[in-house]
Structure formats: structure tokens, C-alpha cells
N, C-alpha and C positions, 0 to 999 in steps of 0.2 A: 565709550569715549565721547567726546564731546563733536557734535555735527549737525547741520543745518536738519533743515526739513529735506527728505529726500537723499540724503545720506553726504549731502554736499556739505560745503564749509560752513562755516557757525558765521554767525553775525559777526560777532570779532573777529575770528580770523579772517575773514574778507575783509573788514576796514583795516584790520593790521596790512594786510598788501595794499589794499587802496591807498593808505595814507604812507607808505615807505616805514612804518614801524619797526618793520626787522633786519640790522646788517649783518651784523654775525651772525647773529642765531641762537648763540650759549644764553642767551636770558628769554626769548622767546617763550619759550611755551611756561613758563614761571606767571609770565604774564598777561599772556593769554586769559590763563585758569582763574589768575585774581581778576583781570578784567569780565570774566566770561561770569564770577560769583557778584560783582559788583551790578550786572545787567540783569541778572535774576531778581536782584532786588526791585527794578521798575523804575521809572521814573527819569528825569534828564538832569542828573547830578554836575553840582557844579566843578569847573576846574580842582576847589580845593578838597573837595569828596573823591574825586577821580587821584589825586597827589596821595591823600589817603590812603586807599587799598593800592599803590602801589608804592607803599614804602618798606615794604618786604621783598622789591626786586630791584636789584641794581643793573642800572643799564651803562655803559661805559663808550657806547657808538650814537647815540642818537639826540640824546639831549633831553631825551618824554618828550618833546614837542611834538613829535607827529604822535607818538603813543597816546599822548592825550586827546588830537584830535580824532585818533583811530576810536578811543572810547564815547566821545561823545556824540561822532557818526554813529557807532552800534547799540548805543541808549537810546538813540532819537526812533529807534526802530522796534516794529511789534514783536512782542513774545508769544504772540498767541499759539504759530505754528512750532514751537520749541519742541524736539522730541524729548528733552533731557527733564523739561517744567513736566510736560503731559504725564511722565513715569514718574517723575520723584516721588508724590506722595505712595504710590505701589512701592515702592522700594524701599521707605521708610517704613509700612506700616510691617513688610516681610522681613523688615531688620527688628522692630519691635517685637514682633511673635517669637524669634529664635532667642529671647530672653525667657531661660524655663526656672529663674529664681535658683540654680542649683552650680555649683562650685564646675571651674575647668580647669584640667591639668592636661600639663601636654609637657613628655619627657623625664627625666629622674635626672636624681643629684645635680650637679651645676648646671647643668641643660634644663632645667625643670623652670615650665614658667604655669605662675597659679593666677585665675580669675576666679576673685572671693563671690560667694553668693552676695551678698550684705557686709556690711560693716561690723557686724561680729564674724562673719566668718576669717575676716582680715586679722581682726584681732585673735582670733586661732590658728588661725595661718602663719601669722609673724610668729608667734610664741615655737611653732613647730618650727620654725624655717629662722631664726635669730639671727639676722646681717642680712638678712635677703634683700635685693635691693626692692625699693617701691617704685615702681614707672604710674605717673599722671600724663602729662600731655609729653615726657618725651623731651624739652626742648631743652633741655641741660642733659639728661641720660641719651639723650639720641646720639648727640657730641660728641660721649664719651665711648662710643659703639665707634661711628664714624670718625670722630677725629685720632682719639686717644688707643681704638683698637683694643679695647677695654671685654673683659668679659664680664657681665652684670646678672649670671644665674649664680642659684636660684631669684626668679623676677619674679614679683606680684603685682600685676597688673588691677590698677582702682580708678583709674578716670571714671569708670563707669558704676561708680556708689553713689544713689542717688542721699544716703544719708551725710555723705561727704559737700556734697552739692549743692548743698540749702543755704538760703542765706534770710537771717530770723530777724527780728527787733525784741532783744530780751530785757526788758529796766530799760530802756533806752539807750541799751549798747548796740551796736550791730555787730553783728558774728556769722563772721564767713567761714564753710564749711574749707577743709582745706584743699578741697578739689574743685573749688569756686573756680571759675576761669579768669584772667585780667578781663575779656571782653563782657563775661556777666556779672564781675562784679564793678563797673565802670560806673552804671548810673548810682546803685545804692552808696556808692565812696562819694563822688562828683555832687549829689544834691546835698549831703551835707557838709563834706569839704569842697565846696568849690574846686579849691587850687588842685584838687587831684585829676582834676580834668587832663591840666596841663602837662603831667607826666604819664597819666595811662596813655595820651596818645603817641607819646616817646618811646612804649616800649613795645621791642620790637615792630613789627608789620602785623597788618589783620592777622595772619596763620597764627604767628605765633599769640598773638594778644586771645582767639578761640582758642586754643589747645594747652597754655601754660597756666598752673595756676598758683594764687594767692600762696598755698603752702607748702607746693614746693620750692618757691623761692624763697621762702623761708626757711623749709627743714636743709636747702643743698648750703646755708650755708658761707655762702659768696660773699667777701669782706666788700663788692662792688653791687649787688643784687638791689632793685632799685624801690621793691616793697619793705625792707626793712626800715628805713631811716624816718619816713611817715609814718610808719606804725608805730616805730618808737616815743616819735614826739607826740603823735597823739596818745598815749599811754596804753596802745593794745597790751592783752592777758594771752597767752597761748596755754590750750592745753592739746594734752597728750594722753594719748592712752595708753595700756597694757594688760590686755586680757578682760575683765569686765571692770579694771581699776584706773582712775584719770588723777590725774594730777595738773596745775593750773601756777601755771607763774608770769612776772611778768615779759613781754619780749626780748627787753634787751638782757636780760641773764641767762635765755637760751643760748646765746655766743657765747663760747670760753675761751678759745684761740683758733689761731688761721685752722680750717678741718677738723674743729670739733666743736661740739655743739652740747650740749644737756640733753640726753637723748641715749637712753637704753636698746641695743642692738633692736629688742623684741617690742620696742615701743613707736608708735609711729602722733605726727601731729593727727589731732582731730579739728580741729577748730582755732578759730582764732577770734576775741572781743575787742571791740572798739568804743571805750564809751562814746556818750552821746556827746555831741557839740554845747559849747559851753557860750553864750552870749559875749561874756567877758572875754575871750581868748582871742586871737589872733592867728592864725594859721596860715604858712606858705609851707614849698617846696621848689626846691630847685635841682634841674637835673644839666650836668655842665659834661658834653663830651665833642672829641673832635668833628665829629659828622651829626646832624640833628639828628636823622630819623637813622634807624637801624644802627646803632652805636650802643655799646658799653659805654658807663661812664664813668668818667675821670674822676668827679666827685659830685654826690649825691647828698642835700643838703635838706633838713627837714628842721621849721622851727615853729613851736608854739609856747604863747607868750599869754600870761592871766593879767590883765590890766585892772586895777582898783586904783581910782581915785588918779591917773596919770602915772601910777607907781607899780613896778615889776614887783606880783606876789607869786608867780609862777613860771619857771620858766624850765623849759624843754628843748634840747639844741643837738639833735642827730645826725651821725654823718656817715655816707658809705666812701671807701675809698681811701679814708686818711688813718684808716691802722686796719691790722687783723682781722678785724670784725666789723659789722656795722658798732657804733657805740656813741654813748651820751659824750656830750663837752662839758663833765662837770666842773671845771676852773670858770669856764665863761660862765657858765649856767649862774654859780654862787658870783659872779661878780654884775648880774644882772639882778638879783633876786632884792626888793627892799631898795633901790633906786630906783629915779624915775627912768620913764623910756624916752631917753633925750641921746643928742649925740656924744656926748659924753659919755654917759654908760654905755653905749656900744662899744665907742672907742675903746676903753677897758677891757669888755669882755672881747673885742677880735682881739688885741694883745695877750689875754688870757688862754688863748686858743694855741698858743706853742707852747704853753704849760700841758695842754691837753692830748696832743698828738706831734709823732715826730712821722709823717710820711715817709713815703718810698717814693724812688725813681722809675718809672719802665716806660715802656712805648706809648703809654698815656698822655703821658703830662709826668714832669718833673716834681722834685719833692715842694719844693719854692713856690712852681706853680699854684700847687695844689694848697700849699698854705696860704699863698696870698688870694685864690680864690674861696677859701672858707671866710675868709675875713669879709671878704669884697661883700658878698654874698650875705652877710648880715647885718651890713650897711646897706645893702639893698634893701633888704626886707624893711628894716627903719626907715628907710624912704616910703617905702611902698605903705606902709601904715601911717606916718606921719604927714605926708605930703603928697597924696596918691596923683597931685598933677603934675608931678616930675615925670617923664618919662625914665622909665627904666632899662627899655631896650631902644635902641637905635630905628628906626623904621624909614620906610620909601616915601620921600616926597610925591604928592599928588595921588 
């Protein structure tokens, strides 16, 4: 467990009492662990690095104000005597060794949960085991354990495929393995899409952003899940496998309807491609939900645009949230395509946009909402390429 030198209090939890960080107590040690993972990294990080790793813990008595200042008291401080830093690498190298390359099973029929040697053994595994669930990092299957009291055997546990895990430059697409994490696949998305910065750091907290990844937000599925809508407008290819056989299509035909997907009991995603960034294009994303950090969103909006000559020759306009599945706006799309990118053509294609989706109402956002923010949200982006010194979001004087 986590403890000072001498078996006393850790550096953060003494600034957490020093500084009054804790009143109840139910979010306490949440944030402990994230502040305690954020001090191992080194260094005297600023207010907004500190906001950062703790957008995974909701505090409801304190404000983070003294939580903040409790972390920047326990940065300011050496690590040297750490008993937790001195062991880690021992503990990592003893966790590496008990990888002997060979298959684990623990249990029969629905109790049975499998750890593949490799990524063919997964694909002999699924073939023998057909509906078995796949567990990656958990953060959607965990849920369904904990919230929904779900029974998910037979499991085949893969986070731990390093052929899943890769992430290549093929032709100058990039392709993430679909056990890629959000947090390692952050910079290779961000340095060639920029804009993707601004929604890997929306989703979920540090935990979840290390342990969830790229495909299973994909394979589960979720007409809200907030890697589809990007990947769509930038034209990712997803494949799949099935035994030593893959098959390759494009993302957004993998959704068929609300829980169902293209996807064979016995087949699971392998990979996912991305072409390469295109000079001519233009690329946003926008993510709209009621709470900024730690939220589901309301709607999830993803557009890229081919610009020739002042004139829409390509245009891509996806969205999570406003139907069954993520999906293209093909009415607006074709009412973009061959006009120029003026306000006029926007204007067209937001109107074009209730040709394209009739929303739902729930505890989100209203159906209305939701359409008047698809709209809004692509006047924005025409702002934001046409006039980039418009401000687009509101900000704090001084």
C-alpha cells in the first residue's frame, strides 16, 4: 500500500491533512492514488496538470482548492526516500518474468475466463468460445458487472496482446492496434490531427484514458462513444478478424442499429486505419456535454472538409448522439460538396441536418437541443476556418 519512508504517511497524505483536503472522506483515497501517481512522475506541475489527473475524482465538499494546494505542497517534496519508487522497478521486472508466452484458463463453461497466449491464440479462442465476451481495459465491461449485474462468461481477457498494442505508419495511414489505450494513442492522433488533443483530454480521467482503448470503443458499439465520430470524418478502415481470415471495411458501416454492429459472434476488431492528413483538409471535433471533464456526451461532432480553390470538394460531417449509431450527415454533406465554404453553404447544410437525423430526448439534452447544437457547431467550425480571430468560446477577462 502506499506509505511514507518508515512506514509513516506518504507525502500526500500528510499535505492532504495539512491542507484540510479531506471532509467526508467517500472521494478521499480516489485521490490520494491519482495525486500520489501524478508525484511519481517528478517535477512541480502546474495548477492545470494538477486539474488534469484529478478529473477522474469528483469531490462534492471541498472545492479542489485545498486538494490542489495539498498536491503542490507534495511535488514541491523529494522522492528520493520513496519505498513504493525504490520497489517498483523489482516489481515490474517480477511481473514481466511470470509472462511464460502460454494460454490461462481459470474455470469452465460461463465461469471460464481465457488469457490468449498471442493474438492467434485469441483468434482460436473466439472461434472455440463464439459470443464470449472480450475484456480490454474494462471501462465499459466493468459497468456492466458493477452497474447492470451482468454475467460476461465465458471472458477472454486481451489488454495484454502486445500485437493488439502497436501502433504502425503503413502508406501513411496510421493504425492503431485495437488494444491501443486513449492515453497511448494521444500523441500519434494529436500530432497529426491537432484538434484531437482537445477531446482525448475530455475523455474520461487519467485511469480511464490508461486502461480503455481505441477498439473497444469502437467494437461496444455506443451511439454516444466519443472515438467514432473522428474516425469517421477522417475516413478510418477497420478490420476484423476470424481465425487466420480479416476482412476490412469502412468505420461507419460497422454500425447497423442501436446494439448491433458488423461483427461475427467468432470475430473480434483487430486494428483500425487512419489515412494520412491531407494539406487541403480542414479538420475539427467537438465534444458538447453537461459537465466538461468526466461526462458522456450529449453530442459529439466530427467535421472534415477538402478545400480546392475556396470550393467544398469533400466533405465529411459525423456525429455521436443524434441517432442510433454514430453516422455520416449525408443531406448536409451533399449540400456542402461543389459550393464554396461561405456562410451561405453552411447555412444550407445546418438546415440540411433535420433531413439527416431526427434525435431523442433523455437526461442529456433534449431532442431540440441536440439539433440546434449540430447546427450551431458547424457554424462554428466555419468560423473557426474562416475567421480564426473570432473567438469561439467565451473566456475570463485578465
Amino acid at each position: 500500500g502506499l506509505r511514507g519512508p518508515g512506514g509513516g504517511l506518504h507525502a500526500v497524505q500528510q499535505a492532504m491533512i495539512d491542507r484540510h483536503g479531506s471532509q467526508c472522506g467517500f472521494c478521499t483515497p480516489g485521490i490520494v492514488m491519482a495525486l500520489a501517481a501524478l508525484w511519481m512522475r517528478g517535477g512541480q506541475p502546474s495548477e492545470t496538470v494538477i486539474e488534469q489527473a484529478l478529473q477522474g475524482n469528483l469531490c462534492r465538499c471541498t472545492g479542489y482548492a485545498p486538494i490542489i494546494r495539498a498536491a503542490q505542497d507534495a511535488c514541491a517534496l523529494s522522492r528520493d526516500a520513496d519505498p513504493l519508487l525504490a520497489r517498483g522497478e523489482a516489481v515490474a521486472a517480477a511481473l514481466r518474468d511470470m509472462r511464460d508466452g502460454a494460454r490461462v484458463e481459470i474455470g469452465d463453461g460461463a465461469e471460464r475466463l481465457i488469457a490468449p497466449a498471442d493474438a492467434d491464440d485469441l483468434a482460436a479462442a473466439l472461434i472455440a468460445n463464439p459470443g464470449a465476451t472480450l475484456v480490454a481495459g474494462a471501462t465499459d465491461v466493468g459497468l456492466w458487472v458493477t452497474k447492470q449485474m451482468r454475467r460476461i462468461g465465458p471472458a477472454i481477457f486481451i489488454g495484454h496482446l502486445d500485437a493488439l498494442r502497436r501502433i504502425e505508419t503503413r502508406d501513411g495511414a496510421l493504425t492503431l492496434g485495437a488494444c491501443v489505450s486513449y492515453a497511448d494513442a494521444w500523441r500519434a492522433l494529436a500530432g497529426r490531427w491537432p484538434a484531437m488533443d482537445g477531446l482525448l483530454s475530455r475523455i474520461g480521467g487519467a485511469q480511464v484514458r490508461a486502461m480503455g482503448t481505441i477498439g473497444g470503443n469502437i467494437a461496444n458499439g455506443s451511439p454516444i462513444g466519443d472515438m467514432p465520430p473522428p474516425l469517421i470524418a477522417l475516413g478510418a478502415t477497420l478490420t476484423l478478424r476470424r481465425g487466420d481470415r480479416r476482412r476490412s471495411l469502412p468505420l461507419e458501416d460497422f454500425f447497423l442499429d442501436y446494439g448491433r454492429q458488423d461483427r461475427a459472434p467468432d470475430e473480434f476488431v483487430e486494428s483500425v486505419a487512419i489515412p494520412a492528413p491531407d494539406p487541403r483538409d480542414r479538420f475539427a471535433v467537438y465534444k458538447i456535454s453537461k459537465r466538461r471533464d468526466e461526462d458522456i456526451s450529449a453530442v459529439c461532432a466530427a467535421f472534415r472538409l477538402r478545400l480546392e480553390g475556396g470550393r467544398v470538394t469533400q466533405a465529411r460531417l459525423a456525429f455521436g448522439g443524434m441517432a442510433a449509431t454514430p453516422r455520416r450527415a449525408a443531406a448536409a454533406e451533399a449540400a456542402l460538396v461543389g459550393q464554396p465554404w461561405d456562410a451561405a453553404s453552411v447555412k444550407a447544410a445546418a438546415a440540411a441536418l433535420a433531413g439527416d437525423f431526427t434525435p431523442l430526448s433523455d437526461w442529456r439534452a433534449s431532442a431540440q437541443y441536440r439539433a440546434t447544437v449540430a447546427a450551431n457547431l458547424l457554424q462554428r467550425f466555419h468560423l473557426e476556418t474562416t475567421a480564426p480571430d473570432i473567438p469561439a468560446r467565451l473566456t475570463r477577462a485578465g
